[in-house]
N, CA and C atoms as an extended XYZ file, in Angstrom:
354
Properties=species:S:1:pos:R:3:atomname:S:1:resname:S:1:resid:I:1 pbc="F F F"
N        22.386        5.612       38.136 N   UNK     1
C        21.768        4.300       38.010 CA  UNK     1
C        20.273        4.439       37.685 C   UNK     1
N        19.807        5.686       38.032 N   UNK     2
C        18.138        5.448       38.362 CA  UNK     2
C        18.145        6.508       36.219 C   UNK     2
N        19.019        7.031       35.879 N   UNK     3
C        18.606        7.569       34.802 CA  UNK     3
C        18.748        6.106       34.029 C   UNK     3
N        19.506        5.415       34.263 N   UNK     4
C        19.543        4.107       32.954 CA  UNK     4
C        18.520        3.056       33.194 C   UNK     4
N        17.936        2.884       34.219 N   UNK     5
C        16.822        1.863       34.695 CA  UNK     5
C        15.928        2.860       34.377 C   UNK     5
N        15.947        3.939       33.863 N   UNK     6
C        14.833        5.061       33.058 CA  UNK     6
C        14.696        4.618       31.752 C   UNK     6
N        15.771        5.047       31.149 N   UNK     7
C        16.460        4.499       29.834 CA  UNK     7
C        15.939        3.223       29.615 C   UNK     7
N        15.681        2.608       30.320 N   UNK     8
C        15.806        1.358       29.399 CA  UNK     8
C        14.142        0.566       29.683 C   UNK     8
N        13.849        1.068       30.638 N   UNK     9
C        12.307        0.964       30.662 CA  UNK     9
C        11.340        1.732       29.476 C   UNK     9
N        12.044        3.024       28.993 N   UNK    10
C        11.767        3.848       27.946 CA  UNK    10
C        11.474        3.441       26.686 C   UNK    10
N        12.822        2.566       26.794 N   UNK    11
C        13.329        1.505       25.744 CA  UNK    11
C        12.497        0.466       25.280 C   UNK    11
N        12.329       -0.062       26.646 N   UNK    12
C        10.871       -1.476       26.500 CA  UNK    12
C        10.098       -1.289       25.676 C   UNK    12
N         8.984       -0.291       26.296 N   UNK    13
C         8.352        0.521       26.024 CA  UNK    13
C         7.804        0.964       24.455 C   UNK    13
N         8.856        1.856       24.222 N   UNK    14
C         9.173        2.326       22.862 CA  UNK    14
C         9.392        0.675       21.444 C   UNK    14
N        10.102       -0.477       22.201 N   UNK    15
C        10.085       -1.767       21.689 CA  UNK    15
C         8.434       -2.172       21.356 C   UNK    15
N         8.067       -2.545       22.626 N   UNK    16
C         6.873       -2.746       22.849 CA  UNK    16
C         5.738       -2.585       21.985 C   UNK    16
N         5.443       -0.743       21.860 N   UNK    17
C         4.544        0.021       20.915 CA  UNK    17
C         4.598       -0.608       19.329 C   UNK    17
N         6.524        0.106       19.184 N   UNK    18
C         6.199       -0.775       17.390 CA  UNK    18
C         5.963       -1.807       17.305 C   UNK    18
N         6.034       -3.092       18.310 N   UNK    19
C         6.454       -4.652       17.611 CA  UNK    19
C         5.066       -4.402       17.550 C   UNK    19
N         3.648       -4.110       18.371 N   UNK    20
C         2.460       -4.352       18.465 CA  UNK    20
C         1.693       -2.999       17.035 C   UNK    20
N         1.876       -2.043       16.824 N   UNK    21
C         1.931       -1.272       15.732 CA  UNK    21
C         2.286       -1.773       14.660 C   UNK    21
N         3.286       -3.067       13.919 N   UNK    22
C         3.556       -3.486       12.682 CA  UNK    22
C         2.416       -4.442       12.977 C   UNK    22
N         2.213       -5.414       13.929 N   UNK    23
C         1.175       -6.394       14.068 CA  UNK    23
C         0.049       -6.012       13.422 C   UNK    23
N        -0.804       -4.564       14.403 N   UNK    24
C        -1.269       -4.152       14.019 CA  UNK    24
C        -1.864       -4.023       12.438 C   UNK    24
N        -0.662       -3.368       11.907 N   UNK    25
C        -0.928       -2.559       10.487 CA  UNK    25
C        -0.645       -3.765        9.686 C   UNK    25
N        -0.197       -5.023        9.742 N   UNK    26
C         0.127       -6.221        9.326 CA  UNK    26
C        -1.449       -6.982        9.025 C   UNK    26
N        -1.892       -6.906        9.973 N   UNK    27
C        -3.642       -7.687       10.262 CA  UNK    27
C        -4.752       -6.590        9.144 C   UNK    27
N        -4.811       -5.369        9.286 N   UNK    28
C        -4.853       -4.700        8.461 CA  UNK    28
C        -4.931       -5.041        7.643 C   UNK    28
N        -3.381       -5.177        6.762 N   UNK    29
C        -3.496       -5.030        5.434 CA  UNK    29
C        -3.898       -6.323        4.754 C   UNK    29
N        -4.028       -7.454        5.264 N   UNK    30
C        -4.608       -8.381        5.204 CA  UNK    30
C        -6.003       -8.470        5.496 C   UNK    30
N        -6.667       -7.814        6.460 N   UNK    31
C        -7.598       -7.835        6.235 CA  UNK    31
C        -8.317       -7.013        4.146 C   UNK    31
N        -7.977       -6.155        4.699 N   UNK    32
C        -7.937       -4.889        3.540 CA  UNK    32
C        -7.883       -5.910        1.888 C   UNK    32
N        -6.840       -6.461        2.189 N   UNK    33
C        -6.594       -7.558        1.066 CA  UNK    33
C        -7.354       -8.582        0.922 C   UNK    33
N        -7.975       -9.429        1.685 N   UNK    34
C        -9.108      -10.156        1.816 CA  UNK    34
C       -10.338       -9.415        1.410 C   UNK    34
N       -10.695       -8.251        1.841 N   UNK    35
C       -11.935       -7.779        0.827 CA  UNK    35
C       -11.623       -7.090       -0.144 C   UNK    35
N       -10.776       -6.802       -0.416 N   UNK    36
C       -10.096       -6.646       -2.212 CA  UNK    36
C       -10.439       -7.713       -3.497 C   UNK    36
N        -9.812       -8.700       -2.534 N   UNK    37
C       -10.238      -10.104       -3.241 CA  UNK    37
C       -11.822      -10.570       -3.382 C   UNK    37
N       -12.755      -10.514       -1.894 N   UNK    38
C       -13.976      -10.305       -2.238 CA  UNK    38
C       -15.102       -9.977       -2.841 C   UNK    38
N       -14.886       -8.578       -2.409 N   UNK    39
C       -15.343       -7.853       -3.834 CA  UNK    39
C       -14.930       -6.717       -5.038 C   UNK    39
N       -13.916       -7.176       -4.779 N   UNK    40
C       -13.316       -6.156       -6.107 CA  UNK    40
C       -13.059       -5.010       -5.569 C   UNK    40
N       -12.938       -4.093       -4.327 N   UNK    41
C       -12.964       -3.120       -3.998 CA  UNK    41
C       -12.601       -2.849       -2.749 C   UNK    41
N       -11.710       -2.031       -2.462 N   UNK    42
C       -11.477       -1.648       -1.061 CA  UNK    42
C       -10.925       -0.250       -0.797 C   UNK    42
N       -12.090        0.774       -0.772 N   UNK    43
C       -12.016        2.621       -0.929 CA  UNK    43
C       -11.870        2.671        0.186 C   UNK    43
N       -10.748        3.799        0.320 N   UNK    44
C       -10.304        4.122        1.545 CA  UNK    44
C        -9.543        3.729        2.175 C   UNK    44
N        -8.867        1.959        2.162 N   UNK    45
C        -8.077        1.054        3.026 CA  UNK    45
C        -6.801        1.488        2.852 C   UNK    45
N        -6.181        1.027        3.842 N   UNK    46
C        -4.561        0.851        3.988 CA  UNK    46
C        -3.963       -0.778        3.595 C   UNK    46
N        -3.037       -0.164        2.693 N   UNK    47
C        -2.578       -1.511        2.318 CA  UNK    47
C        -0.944       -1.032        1.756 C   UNK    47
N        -0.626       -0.599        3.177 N   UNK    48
C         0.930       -0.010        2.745 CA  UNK    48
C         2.060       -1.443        3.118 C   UNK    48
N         2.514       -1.293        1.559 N   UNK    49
C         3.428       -2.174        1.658 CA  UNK    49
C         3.109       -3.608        1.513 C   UNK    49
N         1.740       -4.289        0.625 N   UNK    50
C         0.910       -4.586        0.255 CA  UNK    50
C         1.744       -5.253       -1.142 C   UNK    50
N         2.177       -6.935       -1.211 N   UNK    51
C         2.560       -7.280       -2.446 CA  UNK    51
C         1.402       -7.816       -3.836 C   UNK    51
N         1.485       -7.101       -4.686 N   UNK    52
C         0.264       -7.231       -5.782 CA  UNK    52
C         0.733       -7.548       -7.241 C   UNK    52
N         2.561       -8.119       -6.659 N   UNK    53
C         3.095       -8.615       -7.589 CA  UNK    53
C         2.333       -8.983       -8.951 C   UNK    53
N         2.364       -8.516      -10.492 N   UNK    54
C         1.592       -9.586      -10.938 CA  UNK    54
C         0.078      -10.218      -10.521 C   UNK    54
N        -0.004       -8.994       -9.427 N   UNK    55
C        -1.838       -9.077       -9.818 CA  UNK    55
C        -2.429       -8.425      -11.007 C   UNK    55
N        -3.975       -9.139      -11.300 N   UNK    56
C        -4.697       -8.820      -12.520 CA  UNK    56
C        -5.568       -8.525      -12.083 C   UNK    56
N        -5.914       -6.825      -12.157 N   UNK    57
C        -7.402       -5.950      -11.511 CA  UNK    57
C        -7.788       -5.400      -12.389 C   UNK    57
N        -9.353       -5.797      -12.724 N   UNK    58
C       -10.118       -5.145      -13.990 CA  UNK    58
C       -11.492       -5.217      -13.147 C   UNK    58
N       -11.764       -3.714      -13.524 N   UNK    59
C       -12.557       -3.061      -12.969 CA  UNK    59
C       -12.803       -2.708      -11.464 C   UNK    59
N       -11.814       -2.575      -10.795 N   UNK    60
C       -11.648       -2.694       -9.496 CA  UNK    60
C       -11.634       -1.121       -8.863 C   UNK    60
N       -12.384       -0.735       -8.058 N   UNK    61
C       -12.522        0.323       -6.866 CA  UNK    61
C       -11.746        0.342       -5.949 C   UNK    61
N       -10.705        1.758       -6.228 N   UNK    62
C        -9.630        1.537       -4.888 CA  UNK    62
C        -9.190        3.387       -4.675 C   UNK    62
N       -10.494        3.378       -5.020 N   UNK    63
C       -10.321        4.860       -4.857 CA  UNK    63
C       -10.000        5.532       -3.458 C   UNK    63
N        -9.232        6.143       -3.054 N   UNK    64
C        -8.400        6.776       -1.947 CA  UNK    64
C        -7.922        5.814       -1.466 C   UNK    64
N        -7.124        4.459       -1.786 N   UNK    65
C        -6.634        3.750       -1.134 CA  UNK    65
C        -5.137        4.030       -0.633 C   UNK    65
N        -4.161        3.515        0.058 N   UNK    66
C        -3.086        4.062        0.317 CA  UNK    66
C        -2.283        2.929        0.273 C   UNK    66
N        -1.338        2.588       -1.024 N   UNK    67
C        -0.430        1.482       -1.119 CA  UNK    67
C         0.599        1.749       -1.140 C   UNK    67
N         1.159        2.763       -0.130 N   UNK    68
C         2.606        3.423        0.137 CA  UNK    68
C         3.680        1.805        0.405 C   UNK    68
N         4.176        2.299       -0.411 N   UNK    69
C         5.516        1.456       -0.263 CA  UNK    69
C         5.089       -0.162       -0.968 C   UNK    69
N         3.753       -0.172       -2.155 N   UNK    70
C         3.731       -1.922       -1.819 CA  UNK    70
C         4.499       -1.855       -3.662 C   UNK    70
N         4.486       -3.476       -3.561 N   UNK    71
C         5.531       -3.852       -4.927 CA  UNK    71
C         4.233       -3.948       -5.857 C   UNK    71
N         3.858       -3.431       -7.188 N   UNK    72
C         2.875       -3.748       -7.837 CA  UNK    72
C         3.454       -3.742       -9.225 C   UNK    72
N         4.892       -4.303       -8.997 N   UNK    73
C         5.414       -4.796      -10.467 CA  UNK    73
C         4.824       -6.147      -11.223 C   UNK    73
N         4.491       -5.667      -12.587 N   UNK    74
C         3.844       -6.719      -13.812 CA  UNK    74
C         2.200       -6.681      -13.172 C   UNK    74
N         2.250       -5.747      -12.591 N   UNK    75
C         0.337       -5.724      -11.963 CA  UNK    75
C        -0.330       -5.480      -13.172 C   UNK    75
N        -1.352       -5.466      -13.628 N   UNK    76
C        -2.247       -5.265      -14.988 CA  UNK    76
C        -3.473       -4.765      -13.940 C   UNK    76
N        -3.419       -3.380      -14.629 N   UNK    77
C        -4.597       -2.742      -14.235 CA  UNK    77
C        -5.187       -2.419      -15.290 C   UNK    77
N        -6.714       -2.694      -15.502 N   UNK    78
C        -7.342       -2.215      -16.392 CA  UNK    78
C        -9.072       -1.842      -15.950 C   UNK    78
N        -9.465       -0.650      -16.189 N   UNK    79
C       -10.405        0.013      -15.682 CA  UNK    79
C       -10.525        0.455      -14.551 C   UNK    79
N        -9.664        0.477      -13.384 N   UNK    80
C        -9.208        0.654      -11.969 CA  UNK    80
C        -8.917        2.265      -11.606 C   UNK    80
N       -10.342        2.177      -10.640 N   UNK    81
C       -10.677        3.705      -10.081 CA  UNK    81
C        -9.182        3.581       -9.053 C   UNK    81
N        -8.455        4.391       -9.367 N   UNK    82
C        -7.052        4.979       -8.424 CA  UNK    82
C        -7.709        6.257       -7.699 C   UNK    82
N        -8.760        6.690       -8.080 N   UNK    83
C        -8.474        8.211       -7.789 CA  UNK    83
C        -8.389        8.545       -6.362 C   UNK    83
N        -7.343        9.882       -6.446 N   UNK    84
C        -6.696       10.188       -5.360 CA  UNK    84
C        -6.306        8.927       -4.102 C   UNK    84
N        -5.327        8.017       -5.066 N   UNK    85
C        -4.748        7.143       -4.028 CA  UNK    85
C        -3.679        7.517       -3.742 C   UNK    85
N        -2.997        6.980       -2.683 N   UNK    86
C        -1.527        7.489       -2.299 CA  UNK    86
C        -0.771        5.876       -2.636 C   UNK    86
N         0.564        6.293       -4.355 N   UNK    87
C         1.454        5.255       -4.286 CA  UNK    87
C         2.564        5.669       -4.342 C   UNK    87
N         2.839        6.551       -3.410 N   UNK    88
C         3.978        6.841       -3.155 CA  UNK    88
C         4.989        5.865       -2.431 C   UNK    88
N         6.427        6.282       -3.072 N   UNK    89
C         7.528        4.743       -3.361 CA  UNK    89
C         6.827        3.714       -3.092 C   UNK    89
N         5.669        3.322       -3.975 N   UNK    90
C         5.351        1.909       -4.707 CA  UNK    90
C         6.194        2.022       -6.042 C   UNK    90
N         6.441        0.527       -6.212 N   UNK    91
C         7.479       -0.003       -7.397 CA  UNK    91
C         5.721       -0.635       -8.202 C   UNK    91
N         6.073        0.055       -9.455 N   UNK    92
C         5.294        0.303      -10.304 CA  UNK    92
C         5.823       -0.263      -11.510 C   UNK    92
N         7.299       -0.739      -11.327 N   UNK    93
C         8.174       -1.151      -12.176 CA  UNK    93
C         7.053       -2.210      -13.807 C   UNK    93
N         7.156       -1.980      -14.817 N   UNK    94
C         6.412       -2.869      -15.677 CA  UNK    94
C         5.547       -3.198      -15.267 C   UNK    94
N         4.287       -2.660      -14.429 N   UNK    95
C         2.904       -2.529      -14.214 CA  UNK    95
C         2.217       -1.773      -15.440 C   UNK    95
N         0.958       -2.651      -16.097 N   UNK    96
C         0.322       -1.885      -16.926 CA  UNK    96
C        -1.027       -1.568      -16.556 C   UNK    96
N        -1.028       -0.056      -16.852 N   UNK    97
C        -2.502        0.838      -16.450 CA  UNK    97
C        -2.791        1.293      -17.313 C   UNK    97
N        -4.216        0.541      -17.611 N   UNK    98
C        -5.046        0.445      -18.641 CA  UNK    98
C        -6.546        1.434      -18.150 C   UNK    98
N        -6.665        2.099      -19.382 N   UNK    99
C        -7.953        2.995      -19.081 CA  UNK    99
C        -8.069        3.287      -17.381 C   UNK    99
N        -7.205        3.451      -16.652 N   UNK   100
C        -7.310        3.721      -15.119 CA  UNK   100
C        -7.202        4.624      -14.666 C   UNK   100
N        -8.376        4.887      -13.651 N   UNK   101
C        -8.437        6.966      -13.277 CA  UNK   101
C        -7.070        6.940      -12.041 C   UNK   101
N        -6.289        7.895      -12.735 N   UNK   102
C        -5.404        8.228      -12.087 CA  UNK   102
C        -5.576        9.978      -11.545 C   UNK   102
N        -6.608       10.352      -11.806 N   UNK   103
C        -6.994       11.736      -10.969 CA  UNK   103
C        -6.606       11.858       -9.606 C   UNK   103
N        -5.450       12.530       -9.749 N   UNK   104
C        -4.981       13.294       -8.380 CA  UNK   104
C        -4.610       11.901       -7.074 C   UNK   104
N        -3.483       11.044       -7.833 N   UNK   105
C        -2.637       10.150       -7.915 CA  UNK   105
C        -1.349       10.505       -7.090 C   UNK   105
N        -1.081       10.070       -5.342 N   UNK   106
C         0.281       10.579       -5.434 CA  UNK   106
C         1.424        9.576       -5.371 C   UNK   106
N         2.306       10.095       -6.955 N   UNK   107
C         3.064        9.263       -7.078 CA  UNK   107
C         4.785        9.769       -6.669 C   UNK   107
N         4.098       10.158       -5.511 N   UNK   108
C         6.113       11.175       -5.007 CA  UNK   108
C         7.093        9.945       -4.526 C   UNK   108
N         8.215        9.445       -5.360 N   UNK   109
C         8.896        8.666       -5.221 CA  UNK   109
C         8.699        7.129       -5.959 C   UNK   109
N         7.587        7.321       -5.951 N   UNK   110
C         7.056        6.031       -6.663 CA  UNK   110
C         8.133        5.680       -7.993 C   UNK   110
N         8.729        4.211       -7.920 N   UNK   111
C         9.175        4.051       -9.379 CA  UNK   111
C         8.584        3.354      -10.844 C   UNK   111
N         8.692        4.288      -11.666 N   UNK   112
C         7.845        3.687      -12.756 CA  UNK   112
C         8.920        3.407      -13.676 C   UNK   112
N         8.091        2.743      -14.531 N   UNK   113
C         9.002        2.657      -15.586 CA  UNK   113
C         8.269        3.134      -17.129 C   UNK   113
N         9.011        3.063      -18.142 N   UNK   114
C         8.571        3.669      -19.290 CA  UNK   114
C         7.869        2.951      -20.126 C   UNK   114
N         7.006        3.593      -20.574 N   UNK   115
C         5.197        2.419      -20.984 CA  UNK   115
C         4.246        1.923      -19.954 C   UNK   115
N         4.614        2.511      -18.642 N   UNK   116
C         3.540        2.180      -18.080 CA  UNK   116
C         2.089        2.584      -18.277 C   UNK   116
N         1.766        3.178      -18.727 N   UNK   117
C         0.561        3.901      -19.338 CA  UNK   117
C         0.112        3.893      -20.597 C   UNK   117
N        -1.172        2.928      -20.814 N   UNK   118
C        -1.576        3.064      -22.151 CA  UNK   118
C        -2.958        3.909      -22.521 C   UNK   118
C-alpha cells in the first residue's frame, strides 16, 4: 500500500512539473514573439514550436534563435540573419529564403521542400 501512495504522489508530482514547464515555455515564446514583432529581432530566444505561418521577415535578426519544432510554412524570408539557429523538425514546407544567412543552420529533421532557396 505504502509503495502505491509512493507511486502516485511521484505521479502528482512528475504531472505537476510538466503542466507548469509547458506554461512556462508557452509565456516564453510569446514573450520572445512579442519582441520579434517589436523590433525586428530576437538573438538567442526560444521560440520552439512557434507558428510563423505565412509570416513576412525582411531584414530581421534571429541569429542563434531556436525554432525547434515551429510551422514556418509560406514564411518569406528575405535578408534574415539565421545564423547558427536551431530548425530542427520545423516545417519549412514552401517557405521562401531570400538572401538569408543560413551559416551553420541546424536543419536535422526539418522538412523542406524543393525551391526553398533562392
Amino acid at each position: 500500500m505504502k509503495i502505491i501512495l509512493n507511486i502516485m504522489c511521484l505521479l502528482f508530482l512528475i504531472n505537476t512539473f510538466f503542466t507548469d514547464a509547458v506554461a512556462v515555455a508557452e509565456d516564453l515564446v510569446e514573450t520572445n514573439l512579442n519582441r520579434l514583432k517589436a523590433i525586428n529581432a530576437c538573438v538567442r530566444c526560444y521560440m520552439g514550436g512557434v507558428n510563423l505561418q505565412g509570416a513576412i521577415l525582411h531584414r530581421t535578426n534571429l541569429k542563434q534563435v531556436k525554432l525547434i519544432g515551429a510551422d514556418l510554412r509560406w514564411a518569406y524570408f528575405s535578408g534574415v540573419n539565421l545564423g547558427r539557429a536551431n530548425l530542427s523538425s520545423a516545417n519549412l514546407r514552401d517557405a521562401w529564403l531570400s538572401e538569408t544567412n543560413l551559416h551553420g543552420v541546424n536543419l536535422k529533421k526539418a522538412y523542406l521542400s524543393e525551391g526553398n532557396l533562392s
